[in-house]
GUKOL-323445 format. One record per residue (C-alpha): x, y, z; residue number from 0; residue in one letter. Coordinates in nm, 2 decimals, padded with zeros to 4 digits. Each point is the difference from the previous one (the first is absolute). Example, Ala and Ser with C-alpha at 12.3 -4.5 7.8 and 13.67 -1.06 7.14 Angstrom:
REM GUKOL-323445
+--------+--------+--------+-----+---+
:      X :      Y :      Z :   k : r :
+--------+--------+--------+-----+---+
:  01.23 : -00.45 :  00.78 :   0 : a :
:  00.14 :  00.34 : -00.07 :   1 : s :
+--------+--------+--------+-----+---+
***
This chain:
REM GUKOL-323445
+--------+--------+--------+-----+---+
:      X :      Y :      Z :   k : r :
+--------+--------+--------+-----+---+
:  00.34 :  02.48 :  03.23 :   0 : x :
:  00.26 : -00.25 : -00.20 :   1 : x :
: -00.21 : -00.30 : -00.06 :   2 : x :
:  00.17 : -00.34 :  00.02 :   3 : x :
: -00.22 : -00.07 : -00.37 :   4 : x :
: -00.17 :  00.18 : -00.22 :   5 : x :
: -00.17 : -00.20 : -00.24 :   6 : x :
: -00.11 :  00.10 : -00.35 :   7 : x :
: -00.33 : -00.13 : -00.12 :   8 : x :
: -00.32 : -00.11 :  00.19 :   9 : x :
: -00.04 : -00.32 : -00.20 :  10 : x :
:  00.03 : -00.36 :  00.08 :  11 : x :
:  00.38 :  00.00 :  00.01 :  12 : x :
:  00.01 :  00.31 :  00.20 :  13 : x :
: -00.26 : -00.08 :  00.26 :  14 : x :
:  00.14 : -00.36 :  00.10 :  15 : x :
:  00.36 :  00.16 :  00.03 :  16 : x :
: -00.20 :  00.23 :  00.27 :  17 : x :
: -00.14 : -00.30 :  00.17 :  18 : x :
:  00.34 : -00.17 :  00.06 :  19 : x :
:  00.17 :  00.35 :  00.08 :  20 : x :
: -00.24 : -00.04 :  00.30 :  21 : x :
:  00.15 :  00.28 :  00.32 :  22 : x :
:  00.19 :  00.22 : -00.23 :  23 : x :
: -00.03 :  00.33 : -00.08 :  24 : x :
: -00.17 : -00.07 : -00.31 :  25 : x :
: -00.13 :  00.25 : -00.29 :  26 : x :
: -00.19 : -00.13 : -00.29 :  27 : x :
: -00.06 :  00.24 : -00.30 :  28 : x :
: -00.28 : -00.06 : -00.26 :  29 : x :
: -00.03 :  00.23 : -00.30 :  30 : x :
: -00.40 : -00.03 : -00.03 :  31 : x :
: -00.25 :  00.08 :  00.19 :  32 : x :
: -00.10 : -00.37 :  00.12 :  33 : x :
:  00.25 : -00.27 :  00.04 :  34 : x :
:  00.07 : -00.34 : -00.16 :  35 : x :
: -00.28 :  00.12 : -00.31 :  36 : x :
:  00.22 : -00.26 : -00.21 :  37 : x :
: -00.05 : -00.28 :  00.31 :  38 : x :
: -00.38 :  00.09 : -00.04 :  39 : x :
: -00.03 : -00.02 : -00.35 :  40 : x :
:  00.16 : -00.33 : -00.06 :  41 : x :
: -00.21 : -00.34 : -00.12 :  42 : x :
: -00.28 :  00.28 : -00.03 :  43 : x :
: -00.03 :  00.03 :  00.36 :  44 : x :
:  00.01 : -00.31 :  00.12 :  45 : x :
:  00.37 :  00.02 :  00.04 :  46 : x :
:  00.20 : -00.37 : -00.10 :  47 : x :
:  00.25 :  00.12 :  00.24 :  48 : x :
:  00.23 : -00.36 : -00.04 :  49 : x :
:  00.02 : -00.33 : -00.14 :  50 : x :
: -00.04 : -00.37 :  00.21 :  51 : x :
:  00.24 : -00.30 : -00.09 :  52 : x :
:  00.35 : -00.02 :  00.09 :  53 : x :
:  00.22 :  00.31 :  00.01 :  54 : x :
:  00.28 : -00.14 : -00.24 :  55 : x :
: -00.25 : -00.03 : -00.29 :  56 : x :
:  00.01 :  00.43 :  00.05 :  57 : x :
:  00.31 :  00.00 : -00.13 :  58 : x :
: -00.06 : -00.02 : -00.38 :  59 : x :
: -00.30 :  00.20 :  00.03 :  60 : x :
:  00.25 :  00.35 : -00.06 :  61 : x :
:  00.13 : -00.03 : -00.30 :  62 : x :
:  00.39 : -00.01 :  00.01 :  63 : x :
:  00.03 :  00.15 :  00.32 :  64 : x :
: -00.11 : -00.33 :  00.18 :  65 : x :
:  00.32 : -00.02 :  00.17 :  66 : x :
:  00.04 :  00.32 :  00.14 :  67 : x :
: -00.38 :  00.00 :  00.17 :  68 : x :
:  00.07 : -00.35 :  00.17 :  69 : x :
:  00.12 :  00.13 :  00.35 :  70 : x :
: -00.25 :  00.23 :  00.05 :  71 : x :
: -00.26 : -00.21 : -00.10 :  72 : x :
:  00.16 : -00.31 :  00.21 :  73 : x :
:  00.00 :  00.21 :  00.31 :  74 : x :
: -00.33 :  00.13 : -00.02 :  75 : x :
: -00.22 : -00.23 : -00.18 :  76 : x :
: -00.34 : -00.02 : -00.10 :  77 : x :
: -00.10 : -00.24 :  00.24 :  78 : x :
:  00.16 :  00.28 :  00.26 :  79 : x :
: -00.19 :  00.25 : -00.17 :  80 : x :
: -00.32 : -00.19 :  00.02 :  81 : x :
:  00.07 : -00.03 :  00.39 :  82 : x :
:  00.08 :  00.36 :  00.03 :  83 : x :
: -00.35 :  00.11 : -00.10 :  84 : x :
: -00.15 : -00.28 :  00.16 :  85 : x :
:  00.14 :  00.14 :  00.33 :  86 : x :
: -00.20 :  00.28 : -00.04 :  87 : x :
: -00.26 : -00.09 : -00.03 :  88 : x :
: -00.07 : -00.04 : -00.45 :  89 : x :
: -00.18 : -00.33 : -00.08 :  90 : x :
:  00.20 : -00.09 : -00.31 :  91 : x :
: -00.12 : -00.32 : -00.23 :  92 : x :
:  00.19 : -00.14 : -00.34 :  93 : x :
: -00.19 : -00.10 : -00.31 :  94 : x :
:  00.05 : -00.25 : -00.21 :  95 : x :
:  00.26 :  00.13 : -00.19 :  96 : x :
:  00.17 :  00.09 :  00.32 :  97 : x :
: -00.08 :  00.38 :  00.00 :  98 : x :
:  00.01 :  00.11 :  00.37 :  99 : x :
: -00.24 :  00.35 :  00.07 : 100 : x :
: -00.17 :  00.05 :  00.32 : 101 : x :
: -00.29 : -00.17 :  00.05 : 102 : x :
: -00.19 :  00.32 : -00.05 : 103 : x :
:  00.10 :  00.03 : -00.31 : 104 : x :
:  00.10 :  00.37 :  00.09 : 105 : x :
:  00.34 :  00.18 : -00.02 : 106 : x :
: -00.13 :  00.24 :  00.30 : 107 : x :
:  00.09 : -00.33 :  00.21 : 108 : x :
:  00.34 : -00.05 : -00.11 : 109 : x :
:  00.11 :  00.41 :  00.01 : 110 : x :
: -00.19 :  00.02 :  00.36 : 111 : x :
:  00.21 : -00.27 :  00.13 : 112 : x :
:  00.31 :  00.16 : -00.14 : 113 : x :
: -00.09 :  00.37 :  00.09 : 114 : x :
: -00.06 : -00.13 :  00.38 : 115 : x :
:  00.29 : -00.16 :  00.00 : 116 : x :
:  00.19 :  00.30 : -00.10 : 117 : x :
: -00.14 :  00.22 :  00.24 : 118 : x :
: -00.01 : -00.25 :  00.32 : 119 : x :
:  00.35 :  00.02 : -00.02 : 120 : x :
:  00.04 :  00.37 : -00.02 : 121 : x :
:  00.04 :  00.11 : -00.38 : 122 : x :
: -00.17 :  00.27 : -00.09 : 123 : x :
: -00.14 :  00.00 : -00.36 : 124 : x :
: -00.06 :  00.33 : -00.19 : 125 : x :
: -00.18 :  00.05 : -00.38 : 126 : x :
:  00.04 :  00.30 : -00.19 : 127 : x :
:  00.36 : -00.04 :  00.09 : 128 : x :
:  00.19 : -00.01 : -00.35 : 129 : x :
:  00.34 : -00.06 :  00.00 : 130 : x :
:  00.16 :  00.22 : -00.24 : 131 : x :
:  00.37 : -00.03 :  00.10 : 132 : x :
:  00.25 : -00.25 :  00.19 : 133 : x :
:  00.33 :  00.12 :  00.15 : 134 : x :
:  00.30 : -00.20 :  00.18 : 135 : x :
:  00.13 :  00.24 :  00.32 : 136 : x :
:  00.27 : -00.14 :  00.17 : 137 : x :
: -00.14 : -00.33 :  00.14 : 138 : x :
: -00.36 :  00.13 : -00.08 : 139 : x :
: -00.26 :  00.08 : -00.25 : 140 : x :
: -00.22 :  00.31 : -00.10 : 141 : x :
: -00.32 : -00.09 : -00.13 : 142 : x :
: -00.14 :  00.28 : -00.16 : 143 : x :
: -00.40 :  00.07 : -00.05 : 144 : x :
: -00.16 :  00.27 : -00.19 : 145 : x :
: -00.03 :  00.24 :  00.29 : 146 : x :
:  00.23 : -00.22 :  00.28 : 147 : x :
:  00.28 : -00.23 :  00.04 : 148 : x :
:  00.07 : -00.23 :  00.24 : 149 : x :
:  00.31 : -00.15 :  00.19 : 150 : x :
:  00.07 : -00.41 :  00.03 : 151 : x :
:  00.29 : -00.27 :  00.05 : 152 : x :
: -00.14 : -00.19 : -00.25 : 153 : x :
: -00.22 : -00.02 : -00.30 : 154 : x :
: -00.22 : -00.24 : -00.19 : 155 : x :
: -00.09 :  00.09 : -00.38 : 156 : x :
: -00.37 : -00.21 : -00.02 : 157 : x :
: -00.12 :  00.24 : -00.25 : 158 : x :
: -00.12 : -00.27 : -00.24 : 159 : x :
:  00.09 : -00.01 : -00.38 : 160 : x :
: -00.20 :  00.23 : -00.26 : 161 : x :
: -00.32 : -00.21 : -00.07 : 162 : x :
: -00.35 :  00.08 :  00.12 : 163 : x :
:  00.17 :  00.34 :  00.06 : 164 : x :
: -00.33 :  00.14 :  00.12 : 165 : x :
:  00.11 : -00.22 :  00.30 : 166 : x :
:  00.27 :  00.26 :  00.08 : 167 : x :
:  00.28 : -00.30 : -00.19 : 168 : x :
:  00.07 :  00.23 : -00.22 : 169 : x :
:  00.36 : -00.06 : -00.07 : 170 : x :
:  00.08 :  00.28 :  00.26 : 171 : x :
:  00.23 : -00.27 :  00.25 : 172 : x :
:  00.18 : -00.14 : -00.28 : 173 : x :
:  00.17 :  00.38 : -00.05 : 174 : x :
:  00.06 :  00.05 :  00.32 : 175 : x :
:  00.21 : -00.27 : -00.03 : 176 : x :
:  00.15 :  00.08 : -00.33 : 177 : x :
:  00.12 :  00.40 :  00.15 : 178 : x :
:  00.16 : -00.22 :  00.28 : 179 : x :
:  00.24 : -00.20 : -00.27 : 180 : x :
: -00.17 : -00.33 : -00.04 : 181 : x :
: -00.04 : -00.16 : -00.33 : 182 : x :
: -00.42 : -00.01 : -00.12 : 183 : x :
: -00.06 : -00.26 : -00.27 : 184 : x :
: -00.25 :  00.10 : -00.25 : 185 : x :
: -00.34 :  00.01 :  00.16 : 186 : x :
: -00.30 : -00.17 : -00.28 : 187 : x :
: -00.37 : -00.13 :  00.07 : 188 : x :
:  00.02 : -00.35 :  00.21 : 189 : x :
: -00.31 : -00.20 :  00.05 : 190 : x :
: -00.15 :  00.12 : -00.33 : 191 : x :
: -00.21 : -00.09 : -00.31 : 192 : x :
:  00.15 : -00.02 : -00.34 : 193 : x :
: -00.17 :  00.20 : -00.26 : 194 : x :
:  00.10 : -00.14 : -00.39 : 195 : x :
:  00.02 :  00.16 : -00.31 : 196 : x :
: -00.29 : -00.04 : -00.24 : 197 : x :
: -00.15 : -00.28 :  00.26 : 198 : x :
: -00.19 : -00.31 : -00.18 : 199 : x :
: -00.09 : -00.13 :  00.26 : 200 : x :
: -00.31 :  00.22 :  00.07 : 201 : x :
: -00.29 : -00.20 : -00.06 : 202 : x :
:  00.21 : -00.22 :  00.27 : 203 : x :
: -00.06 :  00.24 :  00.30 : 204 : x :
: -00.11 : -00.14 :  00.33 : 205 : x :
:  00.17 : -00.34 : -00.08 : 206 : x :
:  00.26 : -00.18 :  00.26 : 207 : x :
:  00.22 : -00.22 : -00.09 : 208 : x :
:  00.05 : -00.20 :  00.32 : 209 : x :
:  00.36 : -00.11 :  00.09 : 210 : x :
:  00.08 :  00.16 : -00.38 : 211 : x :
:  00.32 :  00.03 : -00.20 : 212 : x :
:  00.20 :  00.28 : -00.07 : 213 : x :
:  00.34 :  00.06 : -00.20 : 214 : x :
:  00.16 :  00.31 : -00.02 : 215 : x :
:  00.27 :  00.13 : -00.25 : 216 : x :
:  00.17 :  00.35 : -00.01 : 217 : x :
:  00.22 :  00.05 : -00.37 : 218 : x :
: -00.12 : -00.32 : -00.07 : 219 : x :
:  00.22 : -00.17 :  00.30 : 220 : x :
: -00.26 : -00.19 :  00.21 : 221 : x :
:  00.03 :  00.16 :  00.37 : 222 : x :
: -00.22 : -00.26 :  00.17 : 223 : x :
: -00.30 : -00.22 :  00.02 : 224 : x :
: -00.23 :  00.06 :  00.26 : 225 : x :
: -00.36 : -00.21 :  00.11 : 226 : x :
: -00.29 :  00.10 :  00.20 : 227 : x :
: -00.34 :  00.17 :  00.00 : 228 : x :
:  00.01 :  00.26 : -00.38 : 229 : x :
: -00.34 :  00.15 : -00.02 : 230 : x :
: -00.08 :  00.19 : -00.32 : 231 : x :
: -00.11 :  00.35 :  00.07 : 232 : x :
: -00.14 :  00.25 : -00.37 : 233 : x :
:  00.32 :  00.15 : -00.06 : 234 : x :
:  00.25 : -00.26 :  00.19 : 235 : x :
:  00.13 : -00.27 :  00.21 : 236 : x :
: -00.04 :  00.01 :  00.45 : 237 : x :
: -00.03 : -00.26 :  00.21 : 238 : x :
:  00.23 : -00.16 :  00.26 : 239 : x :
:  00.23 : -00.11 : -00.27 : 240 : x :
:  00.05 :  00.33 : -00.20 : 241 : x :
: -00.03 :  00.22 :  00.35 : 242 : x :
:  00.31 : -00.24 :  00.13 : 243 : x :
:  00.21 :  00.02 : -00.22 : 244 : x :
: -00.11 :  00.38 : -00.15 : 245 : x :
:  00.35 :  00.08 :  00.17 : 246 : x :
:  00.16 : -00.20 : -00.26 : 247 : x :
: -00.16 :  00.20 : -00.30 : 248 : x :
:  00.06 :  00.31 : -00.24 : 249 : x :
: -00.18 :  00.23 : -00.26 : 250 : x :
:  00.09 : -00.26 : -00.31 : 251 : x :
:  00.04 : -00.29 :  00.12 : 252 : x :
: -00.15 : -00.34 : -00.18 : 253 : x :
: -00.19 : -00.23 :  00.23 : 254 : x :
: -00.15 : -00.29 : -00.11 : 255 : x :
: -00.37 : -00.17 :  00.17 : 256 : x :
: -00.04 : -00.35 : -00.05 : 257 : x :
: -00.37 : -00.07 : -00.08 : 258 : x :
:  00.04 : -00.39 :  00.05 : 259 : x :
: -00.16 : -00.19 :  00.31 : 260 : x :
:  00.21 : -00.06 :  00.28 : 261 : x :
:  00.06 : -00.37 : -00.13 : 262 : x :
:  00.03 :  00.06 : -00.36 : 263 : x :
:  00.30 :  00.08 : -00.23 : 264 : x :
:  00.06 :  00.09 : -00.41 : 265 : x :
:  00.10 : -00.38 : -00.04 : 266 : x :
: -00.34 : -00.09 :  00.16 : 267 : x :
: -00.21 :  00.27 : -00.19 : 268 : x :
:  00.20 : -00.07 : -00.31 : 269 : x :
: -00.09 : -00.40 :  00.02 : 270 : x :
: -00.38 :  00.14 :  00.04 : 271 : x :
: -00.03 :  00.22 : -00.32 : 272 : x :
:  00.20 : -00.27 : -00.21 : 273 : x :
: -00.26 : -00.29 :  00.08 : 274 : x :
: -00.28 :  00.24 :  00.02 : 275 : x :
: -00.12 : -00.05 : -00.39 : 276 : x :
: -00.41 :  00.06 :  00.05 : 277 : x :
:  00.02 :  00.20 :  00.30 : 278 : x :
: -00.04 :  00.44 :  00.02 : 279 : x :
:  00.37 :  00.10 :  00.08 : 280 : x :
: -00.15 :  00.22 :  00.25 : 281 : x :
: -00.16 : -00.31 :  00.17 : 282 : x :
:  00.36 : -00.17 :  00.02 : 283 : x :
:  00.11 :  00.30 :  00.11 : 284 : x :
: -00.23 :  00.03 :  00.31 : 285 : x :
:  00.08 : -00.32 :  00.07 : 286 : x :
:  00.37 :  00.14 :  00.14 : 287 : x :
: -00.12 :  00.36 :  00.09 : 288 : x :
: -00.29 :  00.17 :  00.10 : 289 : x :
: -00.27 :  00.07 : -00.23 : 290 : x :
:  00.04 :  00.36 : -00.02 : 291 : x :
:  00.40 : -00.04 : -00.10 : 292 : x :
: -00.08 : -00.26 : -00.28 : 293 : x :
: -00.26 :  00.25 : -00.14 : 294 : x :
:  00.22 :  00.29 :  00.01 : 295 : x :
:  00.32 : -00.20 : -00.18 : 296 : x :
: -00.24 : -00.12 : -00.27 : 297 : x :
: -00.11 :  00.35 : -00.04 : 298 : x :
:  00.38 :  00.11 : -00.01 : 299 : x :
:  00.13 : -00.26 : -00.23 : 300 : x :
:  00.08 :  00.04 : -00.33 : 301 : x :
: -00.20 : -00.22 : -00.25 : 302 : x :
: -00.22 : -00.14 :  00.27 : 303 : x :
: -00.39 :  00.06 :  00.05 : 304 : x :
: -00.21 : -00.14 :  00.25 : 305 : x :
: -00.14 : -00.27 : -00.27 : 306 : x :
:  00.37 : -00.14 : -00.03 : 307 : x :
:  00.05 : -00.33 :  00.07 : 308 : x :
:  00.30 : -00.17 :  00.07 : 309 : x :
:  00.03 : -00.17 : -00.32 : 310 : x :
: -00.02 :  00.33 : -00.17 : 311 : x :
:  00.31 :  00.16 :  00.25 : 312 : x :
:  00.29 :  00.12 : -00.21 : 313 : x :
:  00.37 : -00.04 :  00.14 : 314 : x :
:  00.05 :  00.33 :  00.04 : 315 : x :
: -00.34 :  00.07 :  00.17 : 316 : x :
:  00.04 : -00.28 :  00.24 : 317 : x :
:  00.38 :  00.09 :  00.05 : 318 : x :
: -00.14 :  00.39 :  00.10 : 319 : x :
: -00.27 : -00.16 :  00.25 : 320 : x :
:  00.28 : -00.21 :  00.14 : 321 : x :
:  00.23 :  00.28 :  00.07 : 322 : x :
: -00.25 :  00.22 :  00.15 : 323 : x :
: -00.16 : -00.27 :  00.22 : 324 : x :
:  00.31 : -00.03 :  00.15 : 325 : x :
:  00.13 :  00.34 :  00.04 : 326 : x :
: -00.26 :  00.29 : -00.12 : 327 : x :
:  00.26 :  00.28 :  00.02 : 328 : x :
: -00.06 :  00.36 :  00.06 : 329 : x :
:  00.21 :  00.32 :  00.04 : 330 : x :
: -00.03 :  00.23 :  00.37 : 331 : x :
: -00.12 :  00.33 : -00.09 : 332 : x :
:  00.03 :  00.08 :  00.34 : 333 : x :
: -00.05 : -00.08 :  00.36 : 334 : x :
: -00.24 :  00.18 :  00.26 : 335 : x :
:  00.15 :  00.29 :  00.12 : 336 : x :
:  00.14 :  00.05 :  00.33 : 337 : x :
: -00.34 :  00.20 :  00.09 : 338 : x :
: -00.15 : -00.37 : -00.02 : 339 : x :
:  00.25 : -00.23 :  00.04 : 340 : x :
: -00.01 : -00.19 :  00.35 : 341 : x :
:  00.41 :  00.01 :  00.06 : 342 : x :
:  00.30 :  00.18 : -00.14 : 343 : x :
:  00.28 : -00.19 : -00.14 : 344 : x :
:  00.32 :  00.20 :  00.07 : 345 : x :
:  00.12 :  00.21 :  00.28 : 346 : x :
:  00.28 :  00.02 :  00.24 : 347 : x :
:  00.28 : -00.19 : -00.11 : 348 : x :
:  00.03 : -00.35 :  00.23 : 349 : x :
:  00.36 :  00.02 : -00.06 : 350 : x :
:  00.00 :  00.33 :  00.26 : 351 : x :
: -00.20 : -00.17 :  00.26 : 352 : x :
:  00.09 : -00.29 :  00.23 : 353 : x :
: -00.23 : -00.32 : -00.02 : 354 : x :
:  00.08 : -00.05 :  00.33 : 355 : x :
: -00.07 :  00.29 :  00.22 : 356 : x :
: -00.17 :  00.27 : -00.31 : 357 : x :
:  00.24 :  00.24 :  00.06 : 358 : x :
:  00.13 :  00.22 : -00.22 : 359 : x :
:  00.39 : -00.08 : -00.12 : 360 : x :
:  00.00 :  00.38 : -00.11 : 361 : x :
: -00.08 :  00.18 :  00.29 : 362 : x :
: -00.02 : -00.16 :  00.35 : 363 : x :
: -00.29 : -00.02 :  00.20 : 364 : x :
: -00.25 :  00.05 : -00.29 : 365 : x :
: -00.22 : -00.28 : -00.05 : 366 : x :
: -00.21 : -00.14 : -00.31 : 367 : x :
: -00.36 : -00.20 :  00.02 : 368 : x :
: -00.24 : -00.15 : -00.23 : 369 : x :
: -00.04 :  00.17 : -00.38 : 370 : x :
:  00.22 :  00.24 : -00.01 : 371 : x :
:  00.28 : -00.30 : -00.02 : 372 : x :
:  00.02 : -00.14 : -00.35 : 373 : x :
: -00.19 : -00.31 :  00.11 : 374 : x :
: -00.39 : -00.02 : -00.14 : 375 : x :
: -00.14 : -00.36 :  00.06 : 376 : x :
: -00.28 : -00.19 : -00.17 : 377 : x :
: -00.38 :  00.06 :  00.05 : 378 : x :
: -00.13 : -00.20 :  00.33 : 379 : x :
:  00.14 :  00.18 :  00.26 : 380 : x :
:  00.32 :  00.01 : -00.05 : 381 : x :
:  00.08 :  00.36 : -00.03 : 382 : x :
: -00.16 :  00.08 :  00.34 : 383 : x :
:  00.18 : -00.28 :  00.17 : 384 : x :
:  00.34 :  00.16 : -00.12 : 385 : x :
: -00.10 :  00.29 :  00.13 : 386 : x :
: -00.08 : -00.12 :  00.34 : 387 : x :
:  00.30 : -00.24 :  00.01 : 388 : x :
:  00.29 :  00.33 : -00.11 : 389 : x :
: -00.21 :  00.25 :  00.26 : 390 : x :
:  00.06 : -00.25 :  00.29 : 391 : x :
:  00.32 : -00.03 : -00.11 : 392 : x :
:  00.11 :  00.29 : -00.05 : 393 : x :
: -00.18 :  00.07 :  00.36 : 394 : x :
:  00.22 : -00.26 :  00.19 : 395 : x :
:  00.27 :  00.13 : -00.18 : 396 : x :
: -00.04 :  00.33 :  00.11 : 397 : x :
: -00.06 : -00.10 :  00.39 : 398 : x :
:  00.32 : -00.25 : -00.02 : 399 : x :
:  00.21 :  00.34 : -00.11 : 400 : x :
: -00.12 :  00.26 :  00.29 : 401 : x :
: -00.01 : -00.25 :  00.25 : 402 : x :
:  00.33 : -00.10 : -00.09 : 403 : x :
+--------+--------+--------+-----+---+
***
């Protein structure tokens, strides 16, 4: 049998390109023994398959590859995705923050909907199917397994990234690609905690800053400044904030936490300790941070004691307390590794693939969807919306080329 598709990797990407590839001779091949174990895994189960709002504020939610995720996202929103599953038959509801799961709160829901879908229209979904090799005959491909291969028009590479890869995203699509001639950016941890070298902030742990500050310096050339959500971990920084924007960081890089209140600044805290005379520095210090932080700076601080008063508060004391109000700064160690880390950052170069159809520009009528593409979005539901939006895609891209 030649199949019109064959599709590689069960996951989210992979199984909504089988539900729009609906009456085609459709093969899709999982690695593992289960499907979608990713899918199932993700918001511990309870599977934050999209974000509500307004499609355009997506956009800056990938990094620097907004631009190249916009027509896929456009054409298959999240408002679409929401009325997919609610068409069969998934009770979805979106929190507060705008976090859409099913109402469940169970990722069985969402992969039942999309394994139905897949196989009411005819594809036929195998595990224990590894891919092992890809070759270009004629106008066709070979998809070689372990102990089989398989014939198709067309093929999708939805293999996932190299995170989680007990999942079966274990890096494997990304070289399938790269023995075909596209260009793979560096792959490294996504959606990640920071881990710091010699970490002060210990006695810290369990504390979240809320809507907190963040600046970031690499050589000591700032890179960015970031706000959101930081929670303080025993060994490191996580959090919405540092997960976000993990892409950005590297082993030795500088960031710097601002332990000030949302509302306060140096000038502010400066003002404080200057007119402060009778009162416990750490008690002006609370006063613009938590109680915990003005504790641990005292602690930290040379020449200062929990008995110091502000009267008492050398320049140079006050001029340290100051500095590290304002930026606390602290050196990566490291970042979870991509056994832990929730995306990968890297993959197949964008420049190879076309934003409007995800079609390779390399070799004709292979196709790319969700993290195998150099696009890895911020926590919330982004990443699985990407990979819904580039698998229907790359689906209607596919039917538009055999019918034609």
């Amino acid at each position: 049998m030649v199949y019109d598709c064959i599709i590689i990797g069960a996951g989210p990407a992979g199984l909504m390109a089988g539900c729009f590839l609906d009456g085609m001779k459709t093969l899709i091949l999982e690695g593992e023994s289960k499907a979608a174990q990713k899918l199932l895994l993700s918001g511990s189960g309870q599977c934050n398959f999209t974000h509500g709002g307004s499609i355009r504020d997506f956009f800056e939610k990938y990094g620097a590859h907004g631009r190249f995720v916009r027509k896929a996202l456009s054409a298959f929103d999240n408002a679409a995705v929401m009325d997919f599953f609610k068409s069969r038959g998934v009770e979805i509801f979106v929190r507060a923050d705008e976090k859409v799961f099913p109402k469940s709160l169970d990722a069985w829901d969402i992969f039942r909907a999309l394994r139905d879908g897949c196989t009411a229209g005819g594809a036929e979904i195998r595990t224990d199917a590894k891919v092992t090799r890809l070759a270009v005959e004629k106008d066709s491909f070979i998809v070689h397994g372990k102990d089989e291969s398989w014939k198709a028009k067309t093929v999708v590479i939805a293999a996932g990234g190299a995170s989680y890869p007990m999942t079966g995203s274990d890096g494997s699509g990304i070289e399938l690609a790269r023995a075909l001639g596209h260009e793979i950016e560096p792959l490294h941890p996504a959606l990640t905690p920071a881990y710091m070298e010699d970490f002060p902030l210990t006695a810290l742990a369990g504390t979240t800053y809320v809507d907190g500050r963040l600046h970031h310096y690499r050589d000591s050339k700032k890179l960015g400044s970031y706000r959101g959500d930081i929670l303080v971990t025993h060994t490191g920084l996580s959090g919405p904030c540092i997960l976000d924007n993990s892409r950005a960081f590297r082993s030795g890089d500088q960031i710097e936490l601002c332990m000030l209140g949302p509302e306060e600044s140096r000038k502010s805290l400066e003002d404080k300790l200057l007119s402060g005379n009778k009162k416990l520095v750490r008690t002006v210090l609370s006063e613009s941070m938590t109680r915990k932080n003005a504790d641990l700076l005292v602690e930290l601080a040379p020449e200062v004691t929990k008995d110091t008063i502000c009267a008492e508060l050398g320049k140079g004391s006050r001029k340290w307390l100051l500095s590290h109000a304002e930026g606390f700064r602290m050196t990566i160690r490291t970042l979870g590794s991509m056994k832990s880390a929730m995306a990968t950052a890297g993959g197949v170069a964008l420049k190879g693939v076309s934003q409007s159809t995800m079609e390779s520009k390399v070799v004709e009528g292979l196709y790319f969807a969700g993290e195998v593409l150099d696009v890895d979005g911020d926590s919330g539901g982004y990443n699985i919306q990407w990979a819904f939006s580039s698998g229907r895609m790359a689906a209607d891209s596919i039917r538009k080329r055999l019918r034609d």
